[in-house]
Structure formats: C-alpha cells, structure tokens
N, C-alpha and C positions, 0 to 999 in steps of 0.2 A: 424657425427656432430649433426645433428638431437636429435638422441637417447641421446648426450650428451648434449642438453639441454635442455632436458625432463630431465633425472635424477638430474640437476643442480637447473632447477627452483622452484622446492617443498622446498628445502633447501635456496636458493637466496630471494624466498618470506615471507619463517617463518623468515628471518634473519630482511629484511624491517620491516616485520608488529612489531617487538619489535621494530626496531628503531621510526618508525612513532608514534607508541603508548607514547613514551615519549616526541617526539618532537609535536604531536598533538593529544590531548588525545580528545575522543570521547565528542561531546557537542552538544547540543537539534539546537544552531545556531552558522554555523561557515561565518566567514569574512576573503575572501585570503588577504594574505598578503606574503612579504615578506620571510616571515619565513617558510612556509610552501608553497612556488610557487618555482619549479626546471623549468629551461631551457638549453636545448642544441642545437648545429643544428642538421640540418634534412639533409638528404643525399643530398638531392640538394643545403642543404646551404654548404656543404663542399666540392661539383664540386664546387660551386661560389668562395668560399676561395681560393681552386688549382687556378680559374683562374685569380684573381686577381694578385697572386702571379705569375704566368707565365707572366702576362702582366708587371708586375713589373720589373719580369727578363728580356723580349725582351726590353722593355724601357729603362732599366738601359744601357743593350749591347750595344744597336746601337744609344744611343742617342736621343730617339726621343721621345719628348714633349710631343705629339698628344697620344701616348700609354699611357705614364706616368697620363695625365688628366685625359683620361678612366678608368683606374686604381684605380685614388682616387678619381674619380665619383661613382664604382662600392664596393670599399670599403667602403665609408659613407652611402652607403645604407644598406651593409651589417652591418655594425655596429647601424648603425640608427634603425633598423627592429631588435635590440634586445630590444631596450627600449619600440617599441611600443607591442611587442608581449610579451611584461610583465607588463604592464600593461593595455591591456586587459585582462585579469585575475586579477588583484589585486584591490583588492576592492570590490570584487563581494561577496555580501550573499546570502545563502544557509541555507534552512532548512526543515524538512520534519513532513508532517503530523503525528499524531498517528494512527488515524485510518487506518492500514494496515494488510489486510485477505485476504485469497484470500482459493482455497481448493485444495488437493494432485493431482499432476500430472498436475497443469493446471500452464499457465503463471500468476505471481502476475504482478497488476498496484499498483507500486508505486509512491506517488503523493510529489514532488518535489518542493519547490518555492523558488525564484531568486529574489533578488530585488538587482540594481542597480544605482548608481549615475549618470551614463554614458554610452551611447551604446555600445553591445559587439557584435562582428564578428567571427562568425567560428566559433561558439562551439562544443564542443562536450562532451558529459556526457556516464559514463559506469561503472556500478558496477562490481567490480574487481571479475575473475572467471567466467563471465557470457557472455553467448554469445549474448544478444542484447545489443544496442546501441542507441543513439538520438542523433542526429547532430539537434543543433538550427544556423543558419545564421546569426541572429538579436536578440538581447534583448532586449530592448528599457528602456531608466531610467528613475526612480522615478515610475516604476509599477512594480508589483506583477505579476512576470510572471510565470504560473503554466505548471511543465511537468510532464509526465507522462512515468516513464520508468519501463520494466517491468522486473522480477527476473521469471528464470526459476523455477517450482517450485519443490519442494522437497515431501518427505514424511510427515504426519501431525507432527506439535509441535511448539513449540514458538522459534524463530530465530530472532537474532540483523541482522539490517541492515548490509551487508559487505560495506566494502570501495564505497567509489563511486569517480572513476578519472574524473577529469575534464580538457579536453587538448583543448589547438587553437594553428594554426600555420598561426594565421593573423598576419601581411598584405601582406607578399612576401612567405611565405613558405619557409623561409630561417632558420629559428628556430622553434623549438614546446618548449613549454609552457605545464605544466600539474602540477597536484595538486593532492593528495589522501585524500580526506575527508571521515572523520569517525562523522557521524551523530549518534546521542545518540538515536535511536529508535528502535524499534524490530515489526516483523507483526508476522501474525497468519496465519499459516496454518493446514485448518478442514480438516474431512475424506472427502473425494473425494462423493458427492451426487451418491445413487444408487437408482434408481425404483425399486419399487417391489409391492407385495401385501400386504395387508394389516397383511394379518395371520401369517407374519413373527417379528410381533409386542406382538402379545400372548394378554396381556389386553387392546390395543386402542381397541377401537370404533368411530363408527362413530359418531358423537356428535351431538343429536336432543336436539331441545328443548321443554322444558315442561312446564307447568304455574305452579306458586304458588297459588294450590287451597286454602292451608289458609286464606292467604291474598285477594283472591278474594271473599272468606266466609265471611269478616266484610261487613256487611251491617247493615243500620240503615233509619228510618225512614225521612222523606225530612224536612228541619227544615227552615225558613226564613234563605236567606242568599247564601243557598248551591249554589251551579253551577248546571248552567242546564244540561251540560255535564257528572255529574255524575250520574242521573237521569235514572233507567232502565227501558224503555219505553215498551218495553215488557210485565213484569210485571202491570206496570201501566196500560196497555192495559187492558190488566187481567182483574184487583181492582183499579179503578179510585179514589178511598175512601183513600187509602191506596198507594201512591208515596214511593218509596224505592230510596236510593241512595246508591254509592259505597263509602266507604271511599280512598281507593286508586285504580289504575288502577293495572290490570294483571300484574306481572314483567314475564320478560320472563329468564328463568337459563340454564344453560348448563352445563351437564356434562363434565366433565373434561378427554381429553385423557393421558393417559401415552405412552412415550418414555418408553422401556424397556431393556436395556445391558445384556445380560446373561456374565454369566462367563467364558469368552470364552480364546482362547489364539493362535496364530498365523494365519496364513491366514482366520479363521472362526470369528477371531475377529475383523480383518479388516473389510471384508465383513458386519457383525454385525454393524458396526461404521458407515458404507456407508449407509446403510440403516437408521439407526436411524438420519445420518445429513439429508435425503431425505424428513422423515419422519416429524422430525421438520420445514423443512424451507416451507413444506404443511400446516401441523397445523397456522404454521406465517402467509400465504400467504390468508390462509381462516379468519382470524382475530379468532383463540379460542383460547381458554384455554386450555393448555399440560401441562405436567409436566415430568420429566426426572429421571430416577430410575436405579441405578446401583450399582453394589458391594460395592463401595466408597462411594458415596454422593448418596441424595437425593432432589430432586429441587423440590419444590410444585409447582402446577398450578399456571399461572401466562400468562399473552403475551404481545409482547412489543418487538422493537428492544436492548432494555437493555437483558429481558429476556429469547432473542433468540441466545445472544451475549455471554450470561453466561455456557448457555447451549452448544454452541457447543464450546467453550471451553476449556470447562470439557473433550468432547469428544478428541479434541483434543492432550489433555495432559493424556488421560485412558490411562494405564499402563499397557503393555505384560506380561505376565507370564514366 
C-alpha cells in the first residue's frame, strides 16, 4: 500500500498543480478567500460524526431525551467548528519578500509576511515538497507579522518559490482548513562558499595601497588666504623665506583584485565556483575593489552589496559544459 502511494503521488500532484495554477495563478500578494480555502474533517472529526450518529441511534431506540440532547449538543458543535475553522483562514494575507539567496547545500530563510484583520490560531505554514515547517499559535491583527521559513537547499541557480500550504485545525480539531499559495517570487541560490589560498586565483592580489605622487607634486607658493593646514612645515623649517603649500591632500588608490573562472566543466568547475563565491564575499567583507572575469562576461571593479549581488549571480547561473 505504501509503495502504491509513492507511485500515485508524483502523478496526484502534477494533476493539482495544473489544477491550482488555473484556479490560483501565482501573485506578488495573495488574500484567502473562499475560493481558494478547502476543508474537510480530520480523523477525529469523523470518530465525533460516528458518535453522534450512535448516540442518535441509541436515542431514537429506547426513547430517551437525555441521549437525544447530547446528540444535538455534540452535532452543533460539530457543525459550528466548520464555520469557525474557515474562517480562520479567510482573509488572511500573504506575501513575500524579493530579496531571497541563500548558497548550495545549505538551508534557505525565507521571509514571509501576514497581515491580518483578526487574530488567527493554530497556524501552520509549509512549502510543498519540503521537509521543514512553522507552526505560529497566534497572529495578531492589523500587524505585519514576519516569518521565516526555510527551503532545503538545492544545487546553484535561480528557482520560483514552490507552493506554500497553509493549514489550521482551530478551534476543536474536528476539521483542517488548508490553502496552496503560489507567491509570484523566486530566490537565488550561489555556489556553496569554499576556503582556499589565494593562488587558486591566478591574478588577485592582495590589494595595498599607494599615493598619487602626481597630485602630491603640485605645490605652490603660500599666497594670503590659504589654510594653514596645507602649509608644509617641514620645508618651511627648512627656508622660512619661502612657505610652500599643497594644493590637495594625498588621495590614497587601490589596486583592484580579480575574481577569475577558468574554463572549466564538471566537478573542477564547481569547485572553481566555490572558490570564486569565497573569494568575493572576502574582497566585500574587506570593503575593496574586485572585479570578476569569466569566459562569458566581464564585471569591472566596482564594491557594494549591488556589486556583490551581480557578481555572484553570474556565478550562479555560469554554465556546465
């Protein structure tokens, strides 16, 4: 039984996600509603069903009141507890960040926000396929309430969001409640960061810096006016006759490192990629100037989390042979 449905659910799920895609097409923010909220009961709502109905039938048999009460005490709740356990769910929005990266082999956090009219109980959040989960207890309304759930990660490259179910089986656990949203965004995942030495780089270097003796060379005589700050006292020491001052101060420059890709292709390229996301998020972390050089493109010197964002990117999406 098992086995058969493991080979049932790969086909059961491709059939859903065509259905769901026409009944709730992928959007940057979705609002449950109706149309997109399914419930049914839960195993324990359908012992409660049986025993309504047993108590129904011992009442009817022997006549007795006192059963019969019980009965449709324990039926209006059962029926009562489908209204409230649909809407807790309805009305709830949902929407997610763009910025989502994470890098190969590691857990991505995905950052989630909820806003509500009205407190919600018993949540629970899961992106379809994936083995973690978030249970929230409480939502509370009219706030922005942010989670964070995480996608196991995969291999590097650009990926849409999957599904993300949303189930509660508040207030009795006599029903579940659940929803498949399709959030319109996609994350990044880089090559997996690797240590190494430097020499697996070919042209970095380590980046010193050096003055611009040009511009330290204009000088000019002290004229009324100047700052005393530019004044080189030294000299003045010198030839007290003769005050010299700088026109601008030392700039300090820095040569620029290169990221460098060889042309490489299956597991040597990997490795290569590991290195160069290492190598870069150093170069970032030191505040320089890098630049990234591969068979495809070429990124000039440049630093910045734009910069850094571009570049491992690239990396992300380089191309197997």
């Amino acid at each position: 039984m098992l086995n058969l449905k493991k080979r049932l659910y790969p086909h059961y799920w491709t059939w859903l996600s065509r259905w769901l895609d026409k009944r709730q097409p992928a959007a940057t923010s979705i609002t449950l509603s109706q149309r997109i909220i399914f419930i049914l009961p839960t195993r324990y709502g359908i012992w409660f069903s049986l025993l309504c109905v047993l108590l129904y039938l011992l009442g009817t048999n022997y006549q007795n009141n006192l059963i019969l009460l019980v009965c449709y005490l324990l039926l209006s709740i059962w029926l009562v507890s489908i209204v409230l356990t649909f809407r807790n769910l309805n009305g709830l929005s949902l929407s997610c960040s763009s910025n989502n990266e994470g890098y190969a082999d590691q857990d991505l956090a995905i950052n989630i926000s909820t806003v509500s009219q009205s407190p919600r109980y018993m949540l629970k959040f899961q992106f379809i396929n994936q083995p973690h989960n978030l249970a929230y207890s409480v939502i509370k309304p009219t706030l922005d309430t942010a989670l964070s759930l995480n996608i196991a990660g995969k291999s590097r490259g650009h990926y849409p969001l999957p599904r993300l179910k949303v189930s509660s089986s508040y207030p009795f656990g006599l029903w579940r409640s659940w929803s498949y949203i399709a959030l319109k965004q996609q994350y990044w995942v880089y090559p997996s960061p690797l240590k190494t030495s430097s020499t697996h780089f070919g042209q970095n270097k380590t980046v010193q810096p050096h003055l611009d003796t040009e511009i330290s060379q204009q000088l000019r005589q002290y004229q009324t006016g100047d700052s005393l700050n530019l004044i080189l006292w030294k000299r003045l020491a010198r030839d007290s006759t003769r005050p010299i001052v700088r026109l601008r101060e030392p700039i300090q420059q820095y040569d620029p490192s290169w990221v460098t890709i060889a042309d490489l292709s299956g597991a040597a390229l990997e490795q290569a990629l590991s290195y160069g996301c290492e190598k870069l998020l150093a170069l970032e972390a030191d505040k320089q100037f890098y630049g990234l050089k591969t068979s495809k493109v070429t990124y000039p010197p440049s630093q910045g989390a734009l910069h850094l964002q571009r570049c491992l990117q690239h990396l992300a999406l380089y191309p197997c042979k």
